[in-house]
ROMAR-199397 format. One record per residue: residue in one letter; x, y, z of N, C-alpha, C in turn. Coordinates in nm, 3 decimals. Layout:
<r residuo="A" n_x="X" n_y="Y" n_z="Z" ca_x="X" ca_y="Y" ca_z="Z" c_x="X" c_y="Y" c_z="Z"/>
...
END
This chain:
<r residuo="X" n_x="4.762" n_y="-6.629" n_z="-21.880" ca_x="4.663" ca_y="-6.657" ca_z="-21.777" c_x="4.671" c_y="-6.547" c_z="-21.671"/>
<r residuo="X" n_x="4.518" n_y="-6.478" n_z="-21.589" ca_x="4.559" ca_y="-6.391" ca_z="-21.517" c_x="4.588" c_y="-6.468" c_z="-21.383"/>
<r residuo="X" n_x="4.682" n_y="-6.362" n_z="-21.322" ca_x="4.733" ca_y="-6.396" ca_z="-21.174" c_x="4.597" c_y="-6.351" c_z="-21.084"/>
<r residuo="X" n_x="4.638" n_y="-6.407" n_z="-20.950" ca_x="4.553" ca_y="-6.359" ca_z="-20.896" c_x="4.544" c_y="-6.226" c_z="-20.799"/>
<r residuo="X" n_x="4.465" n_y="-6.164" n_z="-20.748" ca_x="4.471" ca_y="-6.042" ca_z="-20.667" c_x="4.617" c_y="-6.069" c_z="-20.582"/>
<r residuo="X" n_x="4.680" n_y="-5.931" n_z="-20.561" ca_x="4.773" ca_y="-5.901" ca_z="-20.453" c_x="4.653" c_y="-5.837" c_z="-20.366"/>
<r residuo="X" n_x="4.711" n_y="-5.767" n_z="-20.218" ca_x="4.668" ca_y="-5.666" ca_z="-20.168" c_x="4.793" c_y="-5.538" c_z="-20.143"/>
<r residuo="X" n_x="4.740" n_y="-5.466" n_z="-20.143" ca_x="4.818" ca_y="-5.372" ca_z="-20.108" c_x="4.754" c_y="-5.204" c_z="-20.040"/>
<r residuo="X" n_x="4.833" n_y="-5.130" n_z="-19.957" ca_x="4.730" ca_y="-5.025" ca_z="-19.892" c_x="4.813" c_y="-4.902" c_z="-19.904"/>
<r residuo="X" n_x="4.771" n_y="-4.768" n_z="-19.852" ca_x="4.759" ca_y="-4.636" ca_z="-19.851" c_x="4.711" c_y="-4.555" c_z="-19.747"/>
<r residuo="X" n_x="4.735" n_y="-4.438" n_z="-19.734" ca_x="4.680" ca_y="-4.343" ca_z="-19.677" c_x="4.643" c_y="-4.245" c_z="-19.730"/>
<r residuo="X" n_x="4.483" n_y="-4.187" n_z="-19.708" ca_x="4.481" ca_y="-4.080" ca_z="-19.810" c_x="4.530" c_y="-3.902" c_z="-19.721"/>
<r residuo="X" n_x="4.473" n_y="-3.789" n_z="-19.814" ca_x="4.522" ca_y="-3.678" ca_z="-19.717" c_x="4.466" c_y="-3.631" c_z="-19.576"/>
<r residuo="X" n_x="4.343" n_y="-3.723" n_z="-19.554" ca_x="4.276" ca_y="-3.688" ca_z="-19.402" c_x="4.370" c_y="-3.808" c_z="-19.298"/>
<r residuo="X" n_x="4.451" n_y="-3.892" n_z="-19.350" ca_x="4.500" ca_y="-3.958" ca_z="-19.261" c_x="4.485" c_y="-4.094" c_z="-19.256"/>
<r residuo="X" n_x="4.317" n_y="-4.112" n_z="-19.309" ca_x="4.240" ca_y="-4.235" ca_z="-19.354" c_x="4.310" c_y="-4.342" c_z="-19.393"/>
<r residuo="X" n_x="4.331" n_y="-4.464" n_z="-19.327" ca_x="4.375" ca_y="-4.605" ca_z="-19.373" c_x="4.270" c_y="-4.667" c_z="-19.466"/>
<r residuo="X" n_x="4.386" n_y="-4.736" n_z="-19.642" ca_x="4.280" ca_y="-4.786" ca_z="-19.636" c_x="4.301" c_y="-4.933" c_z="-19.739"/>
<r residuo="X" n_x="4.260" n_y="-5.047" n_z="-19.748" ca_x="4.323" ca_y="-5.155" ca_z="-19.825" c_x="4.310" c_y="-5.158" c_z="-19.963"/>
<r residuo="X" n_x="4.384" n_y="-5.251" n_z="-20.061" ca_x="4.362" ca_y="-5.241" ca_z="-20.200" c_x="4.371" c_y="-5.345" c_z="-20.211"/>
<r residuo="X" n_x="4.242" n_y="-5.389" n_z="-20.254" ca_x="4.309" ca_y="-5.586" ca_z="-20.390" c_x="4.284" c_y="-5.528" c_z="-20.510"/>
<r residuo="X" n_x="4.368" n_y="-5.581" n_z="-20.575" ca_x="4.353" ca_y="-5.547" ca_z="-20.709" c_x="4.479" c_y="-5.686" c_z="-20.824"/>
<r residuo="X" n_x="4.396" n_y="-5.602" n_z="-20.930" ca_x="4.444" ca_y="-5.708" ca_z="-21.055" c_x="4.585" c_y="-5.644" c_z="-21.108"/>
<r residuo="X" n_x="4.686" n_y="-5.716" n_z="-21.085" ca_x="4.842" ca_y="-5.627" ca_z="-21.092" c_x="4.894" c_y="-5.673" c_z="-21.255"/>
<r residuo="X" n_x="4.787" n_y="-5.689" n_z="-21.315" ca_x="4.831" ca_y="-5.705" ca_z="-21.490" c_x="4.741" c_y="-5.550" c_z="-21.497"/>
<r residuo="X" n_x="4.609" n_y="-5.503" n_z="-21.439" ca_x="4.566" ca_y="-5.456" ca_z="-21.466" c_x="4.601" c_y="-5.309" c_z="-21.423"/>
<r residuo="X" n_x="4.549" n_y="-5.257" n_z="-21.264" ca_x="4.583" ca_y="-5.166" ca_z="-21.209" c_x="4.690" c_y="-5.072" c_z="-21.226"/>
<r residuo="X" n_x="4.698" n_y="-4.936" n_z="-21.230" ca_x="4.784" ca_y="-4.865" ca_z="-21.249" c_x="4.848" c_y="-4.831" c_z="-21.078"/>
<r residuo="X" n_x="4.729" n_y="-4.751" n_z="-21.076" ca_x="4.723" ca_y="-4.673" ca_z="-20.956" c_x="4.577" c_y="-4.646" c_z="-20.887"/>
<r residuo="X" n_x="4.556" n_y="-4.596" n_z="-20.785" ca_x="4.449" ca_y="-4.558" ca_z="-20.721" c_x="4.454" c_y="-4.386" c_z="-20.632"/>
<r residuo="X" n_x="4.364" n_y="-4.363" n_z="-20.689" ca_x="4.373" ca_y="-4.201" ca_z="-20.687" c_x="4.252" c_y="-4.170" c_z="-20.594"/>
<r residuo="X" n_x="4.234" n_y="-4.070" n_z="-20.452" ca_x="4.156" ca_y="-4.029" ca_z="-20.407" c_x="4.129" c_y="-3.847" c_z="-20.396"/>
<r residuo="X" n_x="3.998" n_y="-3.825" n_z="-20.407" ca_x="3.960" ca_y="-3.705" ca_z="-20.442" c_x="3.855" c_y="-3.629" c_z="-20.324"/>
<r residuo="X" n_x="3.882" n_y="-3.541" n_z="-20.192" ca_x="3.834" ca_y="-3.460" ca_z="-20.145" c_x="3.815" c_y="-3.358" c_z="-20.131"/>
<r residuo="X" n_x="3.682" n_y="-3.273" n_z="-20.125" ca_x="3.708" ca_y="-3.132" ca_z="-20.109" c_x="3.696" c_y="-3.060" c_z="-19.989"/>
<r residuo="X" n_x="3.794" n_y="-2.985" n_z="-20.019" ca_x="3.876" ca_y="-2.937" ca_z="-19.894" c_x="3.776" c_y="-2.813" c_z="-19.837"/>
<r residuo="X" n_x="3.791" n_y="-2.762" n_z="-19.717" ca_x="3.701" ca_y="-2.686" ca_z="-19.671" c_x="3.641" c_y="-2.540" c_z="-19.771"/>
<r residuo="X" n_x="3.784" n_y="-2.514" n_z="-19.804" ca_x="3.780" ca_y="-2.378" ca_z="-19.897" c_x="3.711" c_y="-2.407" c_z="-20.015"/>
<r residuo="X" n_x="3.635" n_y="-2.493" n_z="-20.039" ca_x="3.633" ca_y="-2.514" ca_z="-20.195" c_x="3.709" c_y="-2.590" c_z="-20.319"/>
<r residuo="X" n_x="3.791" n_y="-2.603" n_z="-20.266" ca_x="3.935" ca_y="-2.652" ca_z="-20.342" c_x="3.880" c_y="-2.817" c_z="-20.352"/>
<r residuo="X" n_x="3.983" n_y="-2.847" n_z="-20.420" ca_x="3.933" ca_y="-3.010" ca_z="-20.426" c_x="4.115" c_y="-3.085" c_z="-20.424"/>
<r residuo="X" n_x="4.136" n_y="-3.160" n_z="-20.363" ca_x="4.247" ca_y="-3.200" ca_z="-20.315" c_x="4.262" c_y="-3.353" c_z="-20.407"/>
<r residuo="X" n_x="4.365" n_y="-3.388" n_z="-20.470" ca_x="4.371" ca_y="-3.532" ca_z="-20.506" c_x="4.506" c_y="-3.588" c_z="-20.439"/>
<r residuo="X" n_x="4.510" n_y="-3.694" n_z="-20.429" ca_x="4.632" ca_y="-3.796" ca_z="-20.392" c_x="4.619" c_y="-3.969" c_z="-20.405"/>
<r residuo="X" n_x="4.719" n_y="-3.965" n_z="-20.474" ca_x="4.761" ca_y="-4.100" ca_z="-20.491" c_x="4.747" c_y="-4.173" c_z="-20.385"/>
<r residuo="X" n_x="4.635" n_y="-4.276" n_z="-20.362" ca_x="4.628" ca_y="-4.367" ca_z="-20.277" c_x="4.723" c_y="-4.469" c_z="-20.270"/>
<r residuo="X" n_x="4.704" n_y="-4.534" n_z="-20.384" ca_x="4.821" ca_y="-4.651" ca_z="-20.367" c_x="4.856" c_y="-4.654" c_z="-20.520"/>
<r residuo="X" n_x="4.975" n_y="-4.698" n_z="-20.535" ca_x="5.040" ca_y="-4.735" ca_z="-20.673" c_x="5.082" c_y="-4.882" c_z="-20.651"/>
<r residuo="X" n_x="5.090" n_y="-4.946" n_z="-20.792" ca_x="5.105" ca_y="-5.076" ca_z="-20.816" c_x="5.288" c_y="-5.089" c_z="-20.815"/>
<r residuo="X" n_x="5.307" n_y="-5.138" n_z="-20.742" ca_x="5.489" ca_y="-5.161" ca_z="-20.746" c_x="5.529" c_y="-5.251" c_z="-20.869"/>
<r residuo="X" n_x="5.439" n_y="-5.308" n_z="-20.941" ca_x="5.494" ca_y="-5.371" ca_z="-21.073" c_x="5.474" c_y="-5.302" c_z="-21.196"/>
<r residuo="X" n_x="5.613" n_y="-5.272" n_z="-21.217" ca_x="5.577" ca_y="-5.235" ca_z="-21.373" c_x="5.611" c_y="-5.294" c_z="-21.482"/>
<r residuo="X" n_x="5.509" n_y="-5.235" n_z="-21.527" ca_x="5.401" ca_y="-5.327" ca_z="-21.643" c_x="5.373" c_y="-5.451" c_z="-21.602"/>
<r residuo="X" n_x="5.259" n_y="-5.537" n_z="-21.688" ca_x="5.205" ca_y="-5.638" ca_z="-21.677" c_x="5.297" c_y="-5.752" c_z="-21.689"/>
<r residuo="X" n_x="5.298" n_y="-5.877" n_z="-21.603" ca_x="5.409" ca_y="-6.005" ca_z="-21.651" c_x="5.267" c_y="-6.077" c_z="-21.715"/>
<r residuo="X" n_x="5.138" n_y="-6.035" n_z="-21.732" ca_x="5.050" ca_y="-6.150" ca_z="-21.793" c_x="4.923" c_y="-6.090" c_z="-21.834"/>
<r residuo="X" n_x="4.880" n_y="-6.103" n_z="-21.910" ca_x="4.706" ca_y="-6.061" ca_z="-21.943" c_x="4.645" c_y="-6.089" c_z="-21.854"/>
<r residuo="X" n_x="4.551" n_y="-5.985" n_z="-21.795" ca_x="4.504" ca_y="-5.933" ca_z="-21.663" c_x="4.373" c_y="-6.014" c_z="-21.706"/>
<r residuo="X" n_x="4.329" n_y="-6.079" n_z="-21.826" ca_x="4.193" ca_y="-6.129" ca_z="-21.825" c_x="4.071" c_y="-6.061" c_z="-21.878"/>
<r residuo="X" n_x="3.945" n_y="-6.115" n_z="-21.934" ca_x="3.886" ca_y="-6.026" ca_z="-21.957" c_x="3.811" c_y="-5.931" c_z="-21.880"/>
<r residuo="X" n_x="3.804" n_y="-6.022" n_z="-21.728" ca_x="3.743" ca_y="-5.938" ca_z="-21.655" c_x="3.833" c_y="-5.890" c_z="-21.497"/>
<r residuo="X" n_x="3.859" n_y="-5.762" n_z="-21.457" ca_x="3.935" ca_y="-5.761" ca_z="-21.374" c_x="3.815" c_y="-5.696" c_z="-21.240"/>
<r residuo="X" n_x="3.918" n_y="-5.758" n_z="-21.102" ca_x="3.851" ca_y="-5.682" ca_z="-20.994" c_x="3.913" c_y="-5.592" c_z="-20.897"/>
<r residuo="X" n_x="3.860" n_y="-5.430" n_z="-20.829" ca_x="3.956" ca_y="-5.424" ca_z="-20.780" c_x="3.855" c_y="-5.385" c_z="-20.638"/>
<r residuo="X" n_x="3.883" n_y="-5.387" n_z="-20.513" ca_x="3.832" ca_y="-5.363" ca_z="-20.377" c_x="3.916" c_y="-5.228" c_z="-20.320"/>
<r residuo="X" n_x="3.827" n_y="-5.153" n_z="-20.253" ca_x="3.904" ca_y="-5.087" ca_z="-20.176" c_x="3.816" c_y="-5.058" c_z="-20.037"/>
<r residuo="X" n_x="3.886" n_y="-5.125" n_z="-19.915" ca_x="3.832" ca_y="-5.085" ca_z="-19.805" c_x="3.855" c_y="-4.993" c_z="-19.669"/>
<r residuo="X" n_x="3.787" n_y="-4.963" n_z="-19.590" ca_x="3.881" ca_y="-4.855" ca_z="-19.454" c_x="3.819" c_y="-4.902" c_z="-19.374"/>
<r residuo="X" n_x="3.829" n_y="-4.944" n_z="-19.253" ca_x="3.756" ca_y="-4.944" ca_z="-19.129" c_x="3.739" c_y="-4.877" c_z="-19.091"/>
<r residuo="X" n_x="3.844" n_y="-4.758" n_z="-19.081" ca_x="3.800" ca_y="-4.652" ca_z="-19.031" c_x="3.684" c_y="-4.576" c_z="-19.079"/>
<r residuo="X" n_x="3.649" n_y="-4.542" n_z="-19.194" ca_x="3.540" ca_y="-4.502" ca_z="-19.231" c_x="3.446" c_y="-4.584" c_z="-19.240"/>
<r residuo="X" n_x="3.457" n_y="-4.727" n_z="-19.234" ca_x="3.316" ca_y="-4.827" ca_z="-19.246" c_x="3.332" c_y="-4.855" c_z="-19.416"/>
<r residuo="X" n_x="3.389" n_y="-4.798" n_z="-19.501" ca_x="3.405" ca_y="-4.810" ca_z="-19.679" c_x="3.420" c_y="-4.931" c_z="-19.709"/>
<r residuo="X" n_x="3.370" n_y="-5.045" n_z="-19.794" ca_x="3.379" ca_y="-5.127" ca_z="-19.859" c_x="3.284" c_y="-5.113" c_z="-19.976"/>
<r residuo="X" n_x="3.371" n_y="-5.147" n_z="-20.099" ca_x="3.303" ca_y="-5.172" ca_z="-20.213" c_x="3.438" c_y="-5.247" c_z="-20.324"/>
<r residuo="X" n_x="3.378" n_y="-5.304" n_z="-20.415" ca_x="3.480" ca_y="-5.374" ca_z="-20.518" c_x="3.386" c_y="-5.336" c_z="-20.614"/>
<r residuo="X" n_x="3.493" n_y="-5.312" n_z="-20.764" ca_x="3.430" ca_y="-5.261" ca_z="-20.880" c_x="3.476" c_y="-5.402" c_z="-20.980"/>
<r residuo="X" n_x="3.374" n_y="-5.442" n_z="-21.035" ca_x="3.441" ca_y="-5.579" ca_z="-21.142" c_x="3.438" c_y="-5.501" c_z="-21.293"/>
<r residuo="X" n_x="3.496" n_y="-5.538" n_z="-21.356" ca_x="3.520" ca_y="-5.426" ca_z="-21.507" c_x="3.531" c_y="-5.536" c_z="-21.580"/>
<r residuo="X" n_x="3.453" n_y="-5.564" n_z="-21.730" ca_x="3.500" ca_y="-5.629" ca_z="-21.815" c_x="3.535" c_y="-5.577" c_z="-21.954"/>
<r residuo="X" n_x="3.695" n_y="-5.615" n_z="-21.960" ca_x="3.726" ca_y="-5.541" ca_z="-22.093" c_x="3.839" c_y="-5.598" c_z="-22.129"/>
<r residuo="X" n_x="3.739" n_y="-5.651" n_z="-22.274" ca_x="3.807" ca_y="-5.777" ca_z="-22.317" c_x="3.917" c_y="-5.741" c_z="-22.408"/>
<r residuo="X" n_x="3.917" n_y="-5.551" n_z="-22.466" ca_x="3.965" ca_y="-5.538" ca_z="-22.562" c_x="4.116" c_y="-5.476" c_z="-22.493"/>
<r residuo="X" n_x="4.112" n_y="-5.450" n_z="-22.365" ca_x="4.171" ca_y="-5.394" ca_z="-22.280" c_x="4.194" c_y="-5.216" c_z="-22.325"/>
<r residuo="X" n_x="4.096" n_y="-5.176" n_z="-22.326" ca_x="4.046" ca_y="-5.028" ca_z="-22.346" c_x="4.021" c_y="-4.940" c_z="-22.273"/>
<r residuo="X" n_x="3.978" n_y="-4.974" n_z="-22.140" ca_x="3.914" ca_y="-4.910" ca_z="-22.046" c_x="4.043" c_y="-4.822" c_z="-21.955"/>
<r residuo="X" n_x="4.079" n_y="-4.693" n_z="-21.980" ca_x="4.221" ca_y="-4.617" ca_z="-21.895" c_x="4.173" c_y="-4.597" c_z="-21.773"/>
<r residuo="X" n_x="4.061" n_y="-4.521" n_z="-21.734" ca_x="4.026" ca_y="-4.513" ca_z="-21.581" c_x="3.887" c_y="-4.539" c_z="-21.563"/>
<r residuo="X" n_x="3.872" n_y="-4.538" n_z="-21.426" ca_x="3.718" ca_y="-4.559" ca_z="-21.362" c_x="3.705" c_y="-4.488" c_z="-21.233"/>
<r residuo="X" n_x="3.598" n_y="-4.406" n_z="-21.236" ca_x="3.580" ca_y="-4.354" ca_z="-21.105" c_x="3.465" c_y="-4.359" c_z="-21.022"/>
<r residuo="X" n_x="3.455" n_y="-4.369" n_z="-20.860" ca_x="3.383" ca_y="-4.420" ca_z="-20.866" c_x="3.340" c_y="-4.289" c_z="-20.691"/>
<r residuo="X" n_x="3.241" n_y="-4.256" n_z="-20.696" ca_x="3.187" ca_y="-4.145" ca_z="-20.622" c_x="3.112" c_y="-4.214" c_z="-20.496"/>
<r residuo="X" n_x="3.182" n_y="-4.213" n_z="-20.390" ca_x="3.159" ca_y="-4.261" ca_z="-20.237" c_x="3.078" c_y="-4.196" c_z="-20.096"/>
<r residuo="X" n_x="3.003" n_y="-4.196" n_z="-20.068" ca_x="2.951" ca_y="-4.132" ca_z="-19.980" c_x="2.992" c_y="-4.172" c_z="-19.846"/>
<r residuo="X" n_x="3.068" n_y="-4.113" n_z="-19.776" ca_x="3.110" ca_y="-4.148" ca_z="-19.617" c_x="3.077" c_y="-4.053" c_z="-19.503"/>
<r residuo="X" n_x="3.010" n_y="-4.126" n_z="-19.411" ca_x="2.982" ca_y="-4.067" ca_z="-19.326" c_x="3.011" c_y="-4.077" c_z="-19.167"/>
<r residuo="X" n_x="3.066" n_y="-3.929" n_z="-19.124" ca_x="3.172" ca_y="-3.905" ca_z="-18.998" c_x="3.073" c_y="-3.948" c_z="-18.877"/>
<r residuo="X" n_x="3.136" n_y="-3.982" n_z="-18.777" ca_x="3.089" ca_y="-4.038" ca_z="-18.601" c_x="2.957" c_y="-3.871" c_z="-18.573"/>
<r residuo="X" n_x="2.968" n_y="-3.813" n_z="-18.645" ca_x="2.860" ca_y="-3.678" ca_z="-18.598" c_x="2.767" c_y="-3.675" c_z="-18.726"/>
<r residuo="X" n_x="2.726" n_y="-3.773" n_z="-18.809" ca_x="2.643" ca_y="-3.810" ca_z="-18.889" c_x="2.644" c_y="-3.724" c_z="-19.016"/>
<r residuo="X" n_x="2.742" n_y="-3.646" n_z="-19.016" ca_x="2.780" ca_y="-3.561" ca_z="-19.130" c_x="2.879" c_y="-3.661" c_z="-19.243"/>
<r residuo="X" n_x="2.819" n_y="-3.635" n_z="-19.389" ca_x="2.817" ca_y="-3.694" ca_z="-19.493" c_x="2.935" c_y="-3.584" c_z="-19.593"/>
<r residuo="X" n_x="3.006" n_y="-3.745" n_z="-19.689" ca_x="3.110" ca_y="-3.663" ca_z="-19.715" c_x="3.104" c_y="-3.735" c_z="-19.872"/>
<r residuo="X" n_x="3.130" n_y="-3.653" n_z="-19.999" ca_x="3.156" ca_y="-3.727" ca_z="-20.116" c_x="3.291" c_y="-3.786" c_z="-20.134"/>
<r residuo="X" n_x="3.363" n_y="-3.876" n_z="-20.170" ca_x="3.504" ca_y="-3.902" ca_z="-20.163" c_x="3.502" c_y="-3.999" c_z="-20.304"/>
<r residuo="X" n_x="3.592" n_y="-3.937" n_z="-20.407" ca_x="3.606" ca_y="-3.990" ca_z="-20.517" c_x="3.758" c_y="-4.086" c_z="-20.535"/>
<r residuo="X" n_x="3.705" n_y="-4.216" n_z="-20.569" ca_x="3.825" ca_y="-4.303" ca_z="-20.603" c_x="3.848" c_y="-4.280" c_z="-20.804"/>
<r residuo="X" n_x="3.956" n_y="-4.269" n_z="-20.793" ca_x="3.997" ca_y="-4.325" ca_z="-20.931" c_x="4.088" c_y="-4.414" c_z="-20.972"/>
<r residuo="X" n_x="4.035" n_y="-4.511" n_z="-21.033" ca_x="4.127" ca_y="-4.701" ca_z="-21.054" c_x="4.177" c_y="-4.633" c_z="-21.245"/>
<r residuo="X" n_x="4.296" n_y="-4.597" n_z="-21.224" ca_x="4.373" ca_y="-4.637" ca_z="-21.320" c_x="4.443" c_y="-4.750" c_z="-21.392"/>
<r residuo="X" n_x="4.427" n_y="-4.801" n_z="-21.530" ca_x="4.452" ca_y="-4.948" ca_z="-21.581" c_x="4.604" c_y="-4.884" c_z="-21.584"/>
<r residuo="X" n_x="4.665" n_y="-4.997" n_z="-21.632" ca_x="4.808" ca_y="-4.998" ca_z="-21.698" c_x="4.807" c_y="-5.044" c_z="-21.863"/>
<r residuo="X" n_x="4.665" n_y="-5.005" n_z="-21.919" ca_x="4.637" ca_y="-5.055" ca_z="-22.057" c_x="4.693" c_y="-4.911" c_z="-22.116"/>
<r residuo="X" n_x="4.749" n_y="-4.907" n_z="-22.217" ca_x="4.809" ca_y="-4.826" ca_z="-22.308" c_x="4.733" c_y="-4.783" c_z="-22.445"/>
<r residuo="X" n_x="4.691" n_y="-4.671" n_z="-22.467" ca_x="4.651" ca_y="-4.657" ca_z="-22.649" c_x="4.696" c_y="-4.711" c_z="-22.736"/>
<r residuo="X" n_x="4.634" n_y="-4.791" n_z="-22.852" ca_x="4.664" ca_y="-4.845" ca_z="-22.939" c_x="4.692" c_y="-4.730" c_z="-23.033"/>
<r residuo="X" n_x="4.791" n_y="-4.740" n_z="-23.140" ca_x="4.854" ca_y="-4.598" ca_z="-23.188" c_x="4.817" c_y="-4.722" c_z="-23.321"/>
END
């Protein structure tokens, strides 16, 4: 049977606070993606799941939220995968700063589902 959401939070590399619920049979990790002034594109581990591996089948359908106040960000992604197949998901954010300038900011929700060999 799945458990239900923990929460858990992060900081990404601008400093940004920001929360996580998520499905802890499911979730790996949470990965954020900005590009940096030069061109470059910067990633960092938002938050990681402190349990490893699953104690239960995450279900067929899992959910995970990630929010900031500081940026105003809320969204939750629901995923159904019954075969438990699905390794990542990403999901492309538009945020926008107190001087109305707009920013892309990429999340990536890593499962803890493994290849079937």
């Amino acid at each position: 049977m799945a458990r239900h959401n923990r929460d858990g939070n992060g900081a990404d590399q601008s400093g940004f606070e920001y929360g996580v619920s998520y499905q802890p049979d499911w979730l790996k990790r949470v990965k954020v993606a900005r590009q940096l002034e030069d061109g470059r594109q910067s990633t960092k581990t938002l938050f990681r799941n402190p349990t490893l591996g699953s104690e239960a089948e995450p279900g067929d359908r899992v959910r995970t939220r990630v929010t900031s106040t500081d940026q105003s960000l809320d969204f939750e992604v629901a995923v159904t995968d019954p075969q438990a197949s699905i390794k990542r998901v990403r999901i492309a954010y538009v945020v926008t700063d107190e001087e109305g300038k707009t920013e892309e900011v990429e999340f990536i929700l890593e499962s803890q589902n493994e290849p079937e060999e």
